[in-house]
Biopython code that builds the backbone (N, CA, C, O; Angstrom):
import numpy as np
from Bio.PDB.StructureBuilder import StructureBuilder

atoms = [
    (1, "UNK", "N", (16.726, -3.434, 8.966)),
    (1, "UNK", "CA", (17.045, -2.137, 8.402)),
    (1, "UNK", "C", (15.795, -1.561, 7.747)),
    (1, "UNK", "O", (15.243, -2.194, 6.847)),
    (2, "UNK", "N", (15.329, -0.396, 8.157)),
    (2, "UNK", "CA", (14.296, 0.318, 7.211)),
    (2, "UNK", "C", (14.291, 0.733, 6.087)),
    (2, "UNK", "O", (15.453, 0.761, 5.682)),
    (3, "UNK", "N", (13.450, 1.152, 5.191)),
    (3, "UNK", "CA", (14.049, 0.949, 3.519)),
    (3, "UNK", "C", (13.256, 2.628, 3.762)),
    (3, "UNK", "O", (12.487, 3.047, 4.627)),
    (4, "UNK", "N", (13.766, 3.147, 2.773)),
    (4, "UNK", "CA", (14.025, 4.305, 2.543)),
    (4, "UNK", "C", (12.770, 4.792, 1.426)),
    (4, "UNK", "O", (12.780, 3.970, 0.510)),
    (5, "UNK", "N", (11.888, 5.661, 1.236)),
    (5, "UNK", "CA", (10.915, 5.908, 0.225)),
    (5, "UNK", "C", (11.078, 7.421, 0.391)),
    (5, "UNK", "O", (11.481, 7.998, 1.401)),
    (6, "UNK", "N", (10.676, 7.997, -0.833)),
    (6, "UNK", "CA", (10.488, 9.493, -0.847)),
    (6, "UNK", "C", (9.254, 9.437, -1.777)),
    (6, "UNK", "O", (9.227, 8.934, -2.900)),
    (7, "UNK", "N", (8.158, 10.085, -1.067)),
    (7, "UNK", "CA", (6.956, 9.659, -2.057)),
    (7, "UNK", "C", (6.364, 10.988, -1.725)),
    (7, "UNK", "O", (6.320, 11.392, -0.563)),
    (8, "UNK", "N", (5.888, 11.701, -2.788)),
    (8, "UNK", "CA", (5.194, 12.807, -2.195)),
    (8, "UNK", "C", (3.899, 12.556, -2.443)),
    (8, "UNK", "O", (3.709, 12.015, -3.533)),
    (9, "UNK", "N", (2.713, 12.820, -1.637)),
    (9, "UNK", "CA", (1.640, 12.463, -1.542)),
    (9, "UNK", "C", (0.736, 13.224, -2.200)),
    (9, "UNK", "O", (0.552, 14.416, -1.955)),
    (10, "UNK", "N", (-0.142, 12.266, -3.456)),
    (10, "UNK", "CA", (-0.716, 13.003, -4.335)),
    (10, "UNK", "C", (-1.918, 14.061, -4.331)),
    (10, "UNK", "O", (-3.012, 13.738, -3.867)),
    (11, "UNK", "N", (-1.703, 15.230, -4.818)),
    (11, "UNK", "CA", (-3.202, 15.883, -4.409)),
    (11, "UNK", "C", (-4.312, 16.393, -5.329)),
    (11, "UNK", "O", (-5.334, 16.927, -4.897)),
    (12, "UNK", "N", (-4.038, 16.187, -6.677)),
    (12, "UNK", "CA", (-5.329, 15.947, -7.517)),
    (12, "UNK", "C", (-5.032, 14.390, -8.461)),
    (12, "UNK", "O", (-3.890, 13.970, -8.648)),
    (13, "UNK", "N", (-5.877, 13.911, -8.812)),
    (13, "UNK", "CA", (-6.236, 12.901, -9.279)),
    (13, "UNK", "C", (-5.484, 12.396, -10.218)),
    (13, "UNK", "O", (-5.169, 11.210, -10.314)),
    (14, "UNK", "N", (-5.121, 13.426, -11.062)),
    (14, "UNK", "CA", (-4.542, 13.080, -12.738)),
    (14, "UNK", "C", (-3.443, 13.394, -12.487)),
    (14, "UNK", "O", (-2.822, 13.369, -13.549)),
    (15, "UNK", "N", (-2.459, 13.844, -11.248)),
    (15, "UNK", "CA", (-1.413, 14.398, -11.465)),
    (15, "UNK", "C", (-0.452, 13.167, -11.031)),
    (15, "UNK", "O", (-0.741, 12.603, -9.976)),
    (16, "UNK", "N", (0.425, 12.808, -11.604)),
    (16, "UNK", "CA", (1.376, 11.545, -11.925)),
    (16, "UNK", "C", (2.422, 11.533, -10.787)),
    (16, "UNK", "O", (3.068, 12.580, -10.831)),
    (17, "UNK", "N", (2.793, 10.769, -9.845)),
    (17, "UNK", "CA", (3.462, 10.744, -8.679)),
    (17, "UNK", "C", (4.632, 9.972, -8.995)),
    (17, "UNK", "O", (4.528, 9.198, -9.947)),
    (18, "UNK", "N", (5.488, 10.018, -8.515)),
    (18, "UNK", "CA", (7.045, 9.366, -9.094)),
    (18, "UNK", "C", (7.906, 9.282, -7.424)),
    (18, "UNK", "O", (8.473, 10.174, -6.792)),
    (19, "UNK", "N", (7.724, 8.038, -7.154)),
    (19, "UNK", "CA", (8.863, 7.584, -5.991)),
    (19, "UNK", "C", (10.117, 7.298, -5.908)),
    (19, "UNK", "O", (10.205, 7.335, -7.136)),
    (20, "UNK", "N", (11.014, 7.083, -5.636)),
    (20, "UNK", "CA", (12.203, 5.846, -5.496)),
    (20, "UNK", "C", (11.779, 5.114, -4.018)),
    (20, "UNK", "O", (11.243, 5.593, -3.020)),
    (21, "UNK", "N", (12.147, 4.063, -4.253)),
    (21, "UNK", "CA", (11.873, 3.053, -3.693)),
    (21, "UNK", "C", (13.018, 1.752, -3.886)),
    (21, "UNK", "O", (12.997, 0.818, -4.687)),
    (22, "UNK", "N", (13.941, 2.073, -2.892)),
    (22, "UNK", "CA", (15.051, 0.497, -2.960)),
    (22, "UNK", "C", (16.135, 0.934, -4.700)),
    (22, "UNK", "O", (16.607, 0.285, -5.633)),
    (23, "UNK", "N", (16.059, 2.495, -4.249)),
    (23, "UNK", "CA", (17.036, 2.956, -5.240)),
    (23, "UNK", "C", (16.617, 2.361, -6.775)),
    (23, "UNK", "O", (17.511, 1.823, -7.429)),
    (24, "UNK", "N", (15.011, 2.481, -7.444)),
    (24, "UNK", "CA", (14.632, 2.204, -8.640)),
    (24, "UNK", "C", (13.038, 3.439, -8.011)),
    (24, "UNK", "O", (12.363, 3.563, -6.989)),
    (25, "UNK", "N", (13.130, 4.204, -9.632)),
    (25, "UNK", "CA", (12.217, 4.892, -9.699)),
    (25, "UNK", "C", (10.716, 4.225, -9.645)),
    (25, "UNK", "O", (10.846, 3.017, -9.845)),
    (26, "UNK", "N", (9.773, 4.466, -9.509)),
    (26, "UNK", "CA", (8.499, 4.044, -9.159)),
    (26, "UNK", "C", (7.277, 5.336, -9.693)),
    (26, "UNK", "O", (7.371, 6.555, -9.546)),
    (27, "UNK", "N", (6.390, 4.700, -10.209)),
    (27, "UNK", "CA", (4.959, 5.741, -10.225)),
    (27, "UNK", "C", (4.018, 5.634, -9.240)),
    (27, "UNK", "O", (3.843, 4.509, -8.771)),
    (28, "UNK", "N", (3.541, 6.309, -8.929)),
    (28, "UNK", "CA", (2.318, 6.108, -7.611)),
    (28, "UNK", "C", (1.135, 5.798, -8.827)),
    (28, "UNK", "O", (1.046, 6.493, -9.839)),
    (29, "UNK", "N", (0.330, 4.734, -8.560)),
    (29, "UNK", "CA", (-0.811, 4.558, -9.641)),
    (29, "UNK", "C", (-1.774, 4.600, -8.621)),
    (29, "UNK", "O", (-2.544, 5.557, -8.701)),
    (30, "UNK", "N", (-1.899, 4.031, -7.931)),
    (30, "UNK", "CA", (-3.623, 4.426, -6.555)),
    (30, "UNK", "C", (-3.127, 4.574, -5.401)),
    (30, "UNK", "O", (-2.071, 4.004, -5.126)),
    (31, "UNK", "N", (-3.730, 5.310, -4.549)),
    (31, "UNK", "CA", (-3.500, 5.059, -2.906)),
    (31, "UNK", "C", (-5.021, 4.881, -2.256)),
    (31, "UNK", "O", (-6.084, 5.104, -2.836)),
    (32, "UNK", "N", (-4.856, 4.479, -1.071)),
    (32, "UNK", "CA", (-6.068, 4.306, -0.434)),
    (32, "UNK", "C", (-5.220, 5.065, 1.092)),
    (32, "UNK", "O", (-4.047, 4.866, 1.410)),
    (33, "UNK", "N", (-6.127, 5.856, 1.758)),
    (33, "UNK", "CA", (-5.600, 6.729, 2.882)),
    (33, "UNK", "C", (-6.603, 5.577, 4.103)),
    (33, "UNK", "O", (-7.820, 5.550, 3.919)),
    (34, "UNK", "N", (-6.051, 4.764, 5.191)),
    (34, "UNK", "CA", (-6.833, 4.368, 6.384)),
    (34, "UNK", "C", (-7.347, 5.907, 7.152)),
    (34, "UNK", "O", (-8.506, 6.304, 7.267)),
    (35, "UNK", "N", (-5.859, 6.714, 7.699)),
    (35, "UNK", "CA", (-6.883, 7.986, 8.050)),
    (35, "UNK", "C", (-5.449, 8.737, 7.552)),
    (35, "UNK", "O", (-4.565, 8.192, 6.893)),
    (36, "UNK", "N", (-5.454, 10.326, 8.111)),
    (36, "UNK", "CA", (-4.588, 11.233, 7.636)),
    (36, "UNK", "C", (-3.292, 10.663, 7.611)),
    (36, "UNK", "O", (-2.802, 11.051, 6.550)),
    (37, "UNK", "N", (-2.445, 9.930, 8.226)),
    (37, "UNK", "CA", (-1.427, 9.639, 8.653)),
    (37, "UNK", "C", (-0.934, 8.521, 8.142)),
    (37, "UNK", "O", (0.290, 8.391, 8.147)),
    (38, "UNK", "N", (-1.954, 7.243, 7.470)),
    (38, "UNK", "CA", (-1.788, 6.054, 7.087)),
    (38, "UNK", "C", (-2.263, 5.361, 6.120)),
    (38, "UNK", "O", (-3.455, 5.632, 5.977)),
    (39, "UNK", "N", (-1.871, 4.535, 5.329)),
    (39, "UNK", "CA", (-2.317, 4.114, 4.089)),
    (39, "UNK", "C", (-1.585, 3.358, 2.902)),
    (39, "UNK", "O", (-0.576, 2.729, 3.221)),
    (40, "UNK", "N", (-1.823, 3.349, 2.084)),
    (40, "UNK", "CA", (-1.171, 2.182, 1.097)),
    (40, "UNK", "C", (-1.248, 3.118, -0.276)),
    (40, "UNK", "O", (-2.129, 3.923, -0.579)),
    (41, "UNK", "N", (-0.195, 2.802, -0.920)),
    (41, "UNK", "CA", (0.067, 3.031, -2.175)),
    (41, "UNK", "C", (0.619, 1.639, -3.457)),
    (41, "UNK", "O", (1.343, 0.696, -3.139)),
    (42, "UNK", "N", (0.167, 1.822, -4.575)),
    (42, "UNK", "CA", (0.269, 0.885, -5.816)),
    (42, "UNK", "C", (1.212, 1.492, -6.158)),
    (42, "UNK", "O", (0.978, 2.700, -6.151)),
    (43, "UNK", "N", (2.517, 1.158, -6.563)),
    (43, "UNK", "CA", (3.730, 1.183, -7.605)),
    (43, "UNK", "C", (3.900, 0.285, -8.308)),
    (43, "UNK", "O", (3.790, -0.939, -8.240)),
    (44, "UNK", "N", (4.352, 1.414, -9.417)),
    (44, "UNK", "CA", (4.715, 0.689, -10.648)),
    (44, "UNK", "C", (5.914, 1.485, -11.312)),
    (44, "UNK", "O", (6.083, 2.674, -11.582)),
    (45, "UNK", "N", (6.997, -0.143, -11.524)),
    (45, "UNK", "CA", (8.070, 0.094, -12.524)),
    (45, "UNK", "C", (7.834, -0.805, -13.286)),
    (45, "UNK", "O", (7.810, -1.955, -12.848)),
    (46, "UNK", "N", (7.531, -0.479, -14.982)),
    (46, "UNK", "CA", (7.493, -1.565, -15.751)),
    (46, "UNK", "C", (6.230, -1.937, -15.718)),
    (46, "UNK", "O", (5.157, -1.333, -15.722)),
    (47, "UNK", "N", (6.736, -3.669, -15.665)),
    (47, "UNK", "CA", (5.498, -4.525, -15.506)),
    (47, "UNK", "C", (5.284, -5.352, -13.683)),
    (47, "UNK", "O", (4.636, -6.279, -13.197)),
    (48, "UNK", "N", (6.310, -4.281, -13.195)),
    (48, "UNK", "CA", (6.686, -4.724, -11.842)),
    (48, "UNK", "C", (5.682, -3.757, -11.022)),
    (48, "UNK", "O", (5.616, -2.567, -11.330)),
    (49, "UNK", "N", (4.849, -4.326, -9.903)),
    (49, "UNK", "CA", (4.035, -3.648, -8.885)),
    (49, "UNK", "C", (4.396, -4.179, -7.348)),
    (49, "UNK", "O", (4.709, -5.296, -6.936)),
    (50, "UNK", "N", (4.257, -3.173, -6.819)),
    (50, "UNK", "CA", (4.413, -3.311, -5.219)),
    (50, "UNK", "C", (3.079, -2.372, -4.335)),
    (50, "UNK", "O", (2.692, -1.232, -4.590)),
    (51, "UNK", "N", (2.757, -2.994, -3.622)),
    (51, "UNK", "CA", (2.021, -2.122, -2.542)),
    (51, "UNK", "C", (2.741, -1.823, -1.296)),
    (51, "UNK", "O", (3.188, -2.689, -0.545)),
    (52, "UNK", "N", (2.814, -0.801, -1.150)),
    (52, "UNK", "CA", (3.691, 0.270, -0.420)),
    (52, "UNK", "C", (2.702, -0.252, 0.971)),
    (52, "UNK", "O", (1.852, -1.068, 0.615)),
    (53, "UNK", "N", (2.670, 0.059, 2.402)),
    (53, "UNK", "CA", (2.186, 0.204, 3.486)),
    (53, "UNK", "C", (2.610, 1.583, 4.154)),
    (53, "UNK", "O", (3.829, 1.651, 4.305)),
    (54, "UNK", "N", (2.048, 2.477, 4.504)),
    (54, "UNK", "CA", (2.988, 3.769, 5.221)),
    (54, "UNK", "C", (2.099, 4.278, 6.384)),
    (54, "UNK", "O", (0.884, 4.228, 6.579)),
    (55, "UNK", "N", (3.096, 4.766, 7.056)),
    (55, "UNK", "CA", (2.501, 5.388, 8.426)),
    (55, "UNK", "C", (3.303, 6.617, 8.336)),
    (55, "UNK", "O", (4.343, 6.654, 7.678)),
    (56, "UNK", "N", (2.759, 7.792, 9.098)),
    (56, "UNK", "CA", (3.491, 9.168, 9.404)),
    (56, "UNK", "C", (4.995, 9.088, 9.008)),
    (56, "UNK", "O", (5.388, 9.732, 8.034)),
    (57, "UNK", "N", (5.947, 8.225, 9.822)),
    (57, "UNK", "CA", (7.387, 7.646, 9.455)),
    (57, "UNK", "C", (7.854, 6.604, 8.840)),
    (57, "UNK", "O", (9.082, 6.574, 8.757)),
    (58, "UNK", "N", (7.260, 5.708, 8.364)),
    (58, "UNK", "CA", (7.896, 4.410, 7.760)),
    (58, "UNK", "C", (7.086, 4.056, 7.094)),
    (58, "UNK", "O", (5.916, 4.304, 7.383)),
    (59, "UNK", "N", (7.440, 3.307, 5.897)),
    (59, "UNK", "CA", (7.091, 2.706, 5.058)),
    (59, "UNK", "C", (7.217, 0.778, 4.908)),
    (59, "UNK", "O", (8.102, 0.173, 5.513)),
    (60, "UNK", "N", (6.458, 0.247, 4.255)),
    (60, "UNK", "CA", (6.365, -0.958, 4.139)),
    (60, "UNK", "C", (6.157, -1.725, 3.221)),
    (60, "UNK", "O", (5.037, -1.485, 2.769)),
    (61, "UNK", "N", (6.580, -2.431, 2.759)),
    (61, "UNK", "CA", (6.898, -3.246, 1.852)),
    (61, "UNK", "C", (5.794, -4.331, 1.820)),
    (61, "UNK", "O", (6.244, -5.370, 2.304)),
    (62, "UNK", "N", (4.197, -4.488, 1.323)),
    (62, "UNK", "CA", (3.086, -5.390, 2.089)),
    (62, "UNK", "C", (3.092, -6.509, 0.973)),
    (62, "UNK", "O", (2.945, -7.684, 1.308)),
    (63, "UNK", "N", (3.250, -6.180, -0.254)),
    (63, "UNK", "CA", (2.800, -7.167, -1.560)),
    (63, "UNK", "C", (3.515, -6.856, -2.841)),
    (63, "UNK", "O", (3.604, -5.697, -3.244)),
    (64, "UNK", "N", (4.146, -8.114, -3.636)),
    (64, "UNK", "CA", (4.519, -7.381, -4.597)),
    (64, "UNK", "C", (3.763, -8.403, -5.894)),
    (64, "UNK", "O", (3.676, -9.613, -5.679)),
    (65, "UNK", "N", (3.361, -7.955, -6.914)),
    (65, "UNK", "CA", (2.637, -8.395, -8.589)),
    (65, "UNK", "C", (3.631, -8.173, -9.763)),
    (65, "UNK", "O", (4.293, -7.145, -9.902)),
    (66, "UNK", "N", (3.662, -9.222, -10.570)),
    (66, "UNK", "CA", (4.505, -9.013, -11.498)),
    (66, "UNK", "C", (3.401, -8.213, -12.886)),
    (66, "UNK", "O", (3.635, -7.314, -13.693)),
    (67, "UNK", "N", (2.656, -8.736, -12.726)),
    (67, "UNK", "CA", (1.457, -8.181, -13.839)),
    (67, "UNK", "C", (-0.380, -7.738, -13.115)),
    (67, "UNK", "O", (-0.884, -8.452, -12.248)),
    (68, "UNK", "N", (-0.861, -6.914, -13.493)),
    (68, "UNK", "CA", (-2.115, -6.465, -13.171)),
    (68, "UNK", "C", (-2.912, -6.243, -14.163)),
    (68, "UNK", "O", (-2.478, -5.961, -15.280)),
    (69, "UNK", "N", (-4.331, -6.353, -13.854)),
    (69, "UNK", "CA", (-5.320, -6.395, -15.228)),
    (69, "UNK", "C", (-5.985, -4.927, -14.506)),
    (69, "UNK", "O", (-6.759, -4.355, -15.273)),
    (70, "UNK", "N", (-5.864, -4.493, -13.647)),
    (70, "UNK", "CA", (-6.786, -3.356, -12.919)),
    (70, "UNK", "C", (-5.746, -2.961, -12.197)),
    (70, "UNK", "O", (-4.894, -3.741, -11.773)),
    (71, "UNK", "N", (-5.744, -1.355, -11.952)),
    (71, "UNK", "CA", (-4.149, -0.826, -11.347)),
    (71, "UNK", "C", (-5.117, 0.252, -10.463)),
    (71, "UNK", "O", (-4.530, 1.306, -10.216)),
    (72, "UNK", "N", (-6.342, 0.170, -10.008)),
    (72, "UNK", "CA", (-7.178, 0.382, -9.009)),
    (72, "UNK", "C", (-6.889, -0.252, -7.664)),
    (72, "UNK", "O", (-7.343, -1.395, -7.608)),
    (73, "UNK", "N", (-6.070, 0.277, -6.207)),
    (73, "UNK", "CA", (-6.300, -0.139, -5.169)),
    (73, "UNK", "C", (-7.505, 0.757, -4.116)),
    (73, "UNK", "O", (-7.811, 1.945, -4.010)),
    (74, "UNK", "N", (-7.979, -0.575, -3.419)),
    (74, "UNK", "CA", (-9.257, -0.322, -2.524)),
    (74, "UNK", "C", (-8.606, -0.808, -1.582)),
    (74, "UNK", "O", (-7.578, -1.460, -1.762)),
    (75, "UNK", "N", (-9.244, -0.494, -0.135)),
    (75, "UNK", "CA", (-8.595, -1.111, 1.209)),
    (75, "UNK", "C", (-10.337, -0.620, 1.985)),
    (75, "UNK", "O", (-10.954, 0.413, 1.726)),
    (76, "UNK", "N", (-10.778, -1.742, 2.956)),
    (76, "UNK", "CA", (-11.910, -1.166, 4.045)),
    (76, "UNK", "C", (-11.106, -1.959, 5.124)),
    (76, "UNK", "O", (-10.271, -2.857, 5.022)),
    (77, "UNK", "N", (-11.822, -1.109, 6.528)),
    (77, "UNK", "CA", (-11.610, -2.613, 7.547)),
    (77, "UNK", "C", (-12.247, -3.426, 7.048)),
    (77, "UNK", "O", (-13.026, -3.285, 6.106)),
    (78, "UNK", "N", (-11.800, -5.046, 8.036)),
    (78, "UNK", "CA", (-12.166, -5.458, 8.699)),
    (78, "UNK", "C", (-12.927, -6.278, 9.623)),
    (78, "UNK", "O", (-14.028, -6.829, 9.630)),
    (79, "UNK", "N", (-11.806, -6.139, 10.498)),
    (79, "UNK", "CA", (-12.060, -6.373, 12.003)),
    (79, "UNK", "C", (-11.502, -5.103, 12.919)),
    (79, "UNK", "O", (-11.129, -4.094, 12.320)),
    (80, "UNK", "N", (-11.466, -5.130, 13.826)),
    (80, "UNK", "CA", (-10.597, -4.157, 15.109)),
    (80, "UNK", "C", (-10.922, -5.270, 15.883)),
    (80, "UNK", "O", (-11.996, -5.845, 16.065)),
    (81, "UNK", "N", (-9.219, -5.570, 16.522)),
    (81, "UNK", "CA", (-8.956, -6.849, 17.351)),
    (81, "UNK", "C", (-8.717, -6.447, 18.242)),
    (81, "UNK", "O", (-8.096, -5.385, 18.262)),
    (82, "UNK", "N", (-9.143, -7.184, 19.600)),
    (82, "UNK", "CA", (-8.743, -6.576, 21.223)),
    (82, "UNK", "C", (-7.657, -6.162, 21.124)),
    (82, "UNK", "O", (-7.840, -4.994, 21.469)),
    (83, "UNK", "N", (-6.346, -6.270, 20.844)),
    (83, "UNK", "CA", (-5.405, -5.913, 21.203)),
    (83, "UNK", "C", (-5.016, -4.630, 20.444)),
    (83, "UNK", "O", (-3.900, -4.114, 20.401)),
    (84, "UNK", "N", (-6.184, -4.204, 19.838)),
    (84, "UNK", "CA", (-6.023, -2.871, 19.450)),
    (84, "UNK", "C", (-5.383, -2.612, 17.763)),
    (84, "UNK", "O", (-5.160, -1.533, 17.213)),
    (85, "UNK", "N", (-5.222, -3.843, 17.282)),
    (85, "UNK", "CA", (-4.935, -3.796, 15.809)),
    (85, "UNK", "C", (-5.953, -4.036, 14.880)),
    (85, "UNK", "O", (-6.825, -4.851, 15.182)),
    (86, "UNK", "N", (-5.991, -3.445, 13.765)),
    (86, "UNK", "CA", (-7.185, -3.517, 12.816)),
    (86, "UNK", "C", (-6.637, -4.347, 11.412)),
    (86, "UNK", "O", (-5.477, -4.338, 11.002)),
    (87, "UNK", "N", (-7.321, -4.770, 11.048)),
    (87, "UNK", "CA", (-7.573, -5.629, 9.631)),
    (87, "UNK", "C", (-8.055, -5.154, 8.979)),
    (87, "UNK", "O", (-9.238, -4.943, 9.248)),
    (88, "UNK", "N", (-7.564, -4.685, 7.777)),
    (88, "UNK", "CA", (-7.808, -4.399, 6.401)),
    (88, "UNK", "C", (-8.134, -5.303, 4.964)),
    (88, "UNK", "O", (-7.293, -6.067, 4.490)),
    (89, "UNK", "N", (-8.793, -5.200, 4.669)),
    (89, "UNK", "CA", (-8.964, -5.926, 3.220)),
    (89, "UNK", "C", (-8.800, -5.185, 2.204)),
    (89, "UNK", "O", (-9.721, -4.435, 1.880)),
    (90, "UNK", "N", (-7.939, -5.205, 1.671)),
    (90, "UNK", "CA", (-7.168, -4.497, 0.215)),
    (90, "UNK", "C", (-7.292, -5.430, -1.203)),
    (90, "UNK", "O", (-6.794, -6.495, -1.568)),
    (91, "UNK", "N", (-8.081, -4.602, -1.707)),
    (91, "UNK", "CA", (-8.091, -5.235, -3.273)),
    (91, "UNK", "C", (-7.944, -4.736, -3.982)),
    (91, "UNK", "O", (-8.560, -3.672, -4.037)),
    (92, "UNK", "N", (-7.046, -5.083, -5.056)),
    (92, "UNK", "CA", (-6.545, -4.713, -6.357)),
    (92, "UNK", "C", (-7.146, -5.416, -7.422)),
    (92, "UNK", "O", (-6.894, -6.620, -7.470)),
    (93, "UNK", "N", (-8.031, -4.845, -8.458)),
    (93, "UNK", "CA", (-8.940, -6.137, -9.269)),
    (93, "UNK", "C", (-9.146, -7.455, -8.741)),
    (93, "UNK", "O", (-9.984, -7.507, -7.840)),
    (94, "UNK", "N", (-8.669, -8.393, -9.026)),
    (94, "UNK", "CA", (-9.633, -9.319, -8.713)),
    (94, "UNK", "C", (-8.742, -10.346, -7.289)),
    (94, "UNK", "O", (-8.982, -11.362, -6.636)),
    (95, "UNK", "N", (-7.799, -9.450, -7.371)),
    (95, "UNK", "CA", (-6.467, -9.952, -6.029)),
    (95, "UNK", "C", (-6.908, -8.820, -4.598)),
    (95, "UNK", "O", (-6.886, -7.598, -4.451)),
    (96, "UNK", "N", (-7.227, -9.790, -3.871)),
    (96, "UNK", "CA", (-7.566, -9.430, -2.337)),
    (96, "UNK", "C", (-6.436, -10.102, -1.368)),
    (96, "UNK", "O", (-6.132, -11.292, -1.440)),
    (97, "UNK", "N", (-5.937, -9.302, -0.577)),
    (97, "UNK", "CA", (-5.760, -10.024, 0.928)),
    (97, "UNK", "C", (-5.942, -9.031, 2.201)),
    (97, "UNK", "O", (-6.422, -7.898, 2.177)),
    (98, "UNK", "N", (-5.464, -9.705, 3.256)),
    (98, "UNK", "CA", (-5.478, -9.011, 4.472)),
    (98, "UNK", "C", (-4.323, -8.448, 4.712)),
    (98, "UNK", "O", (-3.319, -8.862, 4.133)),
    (99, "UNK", "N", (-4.271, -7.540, 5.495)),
    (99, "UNK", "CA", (-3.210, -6.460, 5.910)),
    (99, "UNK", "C", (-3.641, -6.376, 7.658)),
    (99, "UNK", "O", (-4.791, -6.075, 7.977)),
    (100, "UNK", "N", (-2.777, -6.621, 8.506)),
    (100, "UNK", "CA", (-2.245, -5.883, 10.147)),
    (100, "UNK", "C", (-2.181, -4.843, 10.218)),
    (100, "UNK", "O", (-1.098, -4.543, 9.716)),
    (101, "UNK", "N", (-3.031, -3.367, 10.782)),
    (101, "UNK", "CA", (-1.926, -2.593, 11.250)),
    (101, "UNK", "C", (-1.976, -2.215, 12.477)),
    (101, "UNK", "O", (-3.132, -2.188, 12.898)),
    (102, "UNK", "N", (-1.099, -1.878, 13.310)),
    (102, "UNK", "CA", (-1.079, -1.813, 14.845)),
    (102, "UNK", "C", (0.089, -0.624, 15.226)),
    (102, "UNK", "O", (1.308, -0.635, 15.054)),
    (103, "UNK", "N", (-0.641, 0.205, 15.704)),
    (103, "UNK", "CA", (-0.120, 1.731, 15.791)),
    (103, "UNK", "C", (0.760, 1.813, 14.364)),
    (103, "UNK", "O", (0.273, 1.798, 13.233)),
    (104, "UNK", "N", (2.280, 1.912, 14.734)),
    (104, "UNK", "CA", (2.870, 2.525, 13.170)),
    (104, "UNK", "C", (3.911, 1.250, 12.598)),
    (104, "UNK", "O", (5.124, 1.325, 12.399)),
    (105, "UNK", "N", (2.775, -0.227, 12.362)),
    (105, "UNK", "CA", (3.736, -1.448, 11.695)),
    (105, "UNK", "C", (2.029, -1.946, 11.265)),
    (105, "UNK", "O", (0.881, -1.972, 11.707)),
    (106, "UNK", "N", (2.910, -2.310, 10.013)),
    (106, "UNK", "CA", (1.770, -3.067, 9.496)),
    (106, "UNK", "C", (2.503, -4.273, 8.738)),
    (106, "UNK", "O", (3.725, -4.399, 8.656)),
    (107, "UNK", "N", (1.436, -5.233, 8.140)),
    (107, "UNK", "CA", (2.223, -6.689, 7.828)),
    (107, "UNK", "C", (1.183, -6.865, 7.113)),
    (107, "UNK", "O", (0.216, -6.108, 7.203)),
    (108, "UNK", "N", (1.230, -8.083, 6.139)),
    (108, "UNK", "CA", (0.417, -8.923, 5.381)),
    (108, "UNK", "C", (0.229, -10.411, 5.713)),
    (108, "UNK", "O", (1.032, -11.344, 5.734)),
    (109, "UNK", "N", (-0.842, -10.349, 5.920)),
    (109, "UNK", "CA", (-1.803, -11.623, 6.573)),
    (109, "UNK", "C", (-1.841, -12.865, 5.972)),
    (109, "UNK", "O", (-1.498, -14.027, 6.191)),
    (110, "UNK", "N", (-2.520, -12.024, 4.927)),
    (110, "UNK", "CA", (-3.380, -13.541, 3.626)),
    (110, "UNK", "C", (-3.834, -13.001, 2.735)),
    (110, "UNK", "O", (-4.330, -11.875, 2.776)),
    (111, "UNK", "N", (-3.723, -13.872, 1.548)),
    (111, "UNK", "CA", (-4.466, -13.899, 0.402)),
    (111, "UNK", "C", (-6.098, -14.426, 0.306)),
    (111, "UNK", "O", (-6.466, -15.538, 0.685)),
    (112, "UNK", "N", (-6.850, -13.542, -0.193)),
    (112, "UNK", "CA", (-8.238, -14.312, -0.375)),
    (112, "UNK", "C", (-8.751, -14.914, -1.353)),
    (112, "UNK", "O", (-8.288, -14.279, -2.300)),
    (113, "UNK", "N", (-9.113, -15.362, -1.591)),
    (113, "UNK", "CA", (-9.853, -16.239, -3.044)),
    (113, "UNK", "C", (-11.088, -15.265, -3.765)),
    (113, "UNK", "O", (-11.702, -15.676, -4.750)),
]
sb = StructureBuilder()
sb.init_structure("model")
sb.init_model(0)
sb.init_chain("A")
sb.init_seg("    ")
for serial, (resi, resn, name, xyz) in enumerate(atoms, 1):
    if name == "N":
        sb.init_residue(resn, " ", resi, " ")
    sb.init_atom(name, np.array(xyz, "f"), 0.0, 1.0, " ", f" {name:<3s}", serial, name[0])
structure = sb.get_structure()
């Protein structure tokens, strides 16, 4: 079943973004855009964080943090793998992992040290 997000996508810096997400309100605290269509967002309820995954239509559920010391997300490639999917490295302070994405699905890989 697909989970449901209403996120409107932020367009100056300081201005405060507010989701639902799994029927509990959410703040947008960073996004990182891969290109126009795709990208990741940091939520926060509480002391509760999730990183969002999204494409044009769907959304994804990639990582979730109970606590953060830095509420800064970064994402670069990479790799680009023959089969046409790319690897992302997403870091949030001092927490890195890998991210899949392949046309409009993405997944979480690994954690890095």
């Amino acid at each position: 079943k697909q989970k449901k997000v209403v996120v409107k996508r932020p367009v100056a810096a300081k201005v405060q973004i507010n989701c639902i997400y799994e029927g509990k309100n959410y703040s947008v605290i960073s996004s990182a855009n891969f290109n126009e269509n795709m990208g990741c967002y940091l939520i926060k309820n509480g002391d509760e964080y999730k990183v969002l995954g999204f494409t044009k239509d769907r959304t994804f559920e990639i990582k979730h943090y109970d606590k953060l010391k830095n509420e800064k997300l970064e994402a670069r490639i990479s790799d680009k793998l023959d089969d046409g999917s790319i690897r992302y490295i997403v870091r949030i302070a001092s927490h890195k992992f890998i991210m899949r994405v392949e046309g409009d699905k993405m997944e979480y890989i690994m954690d890095l040290c």
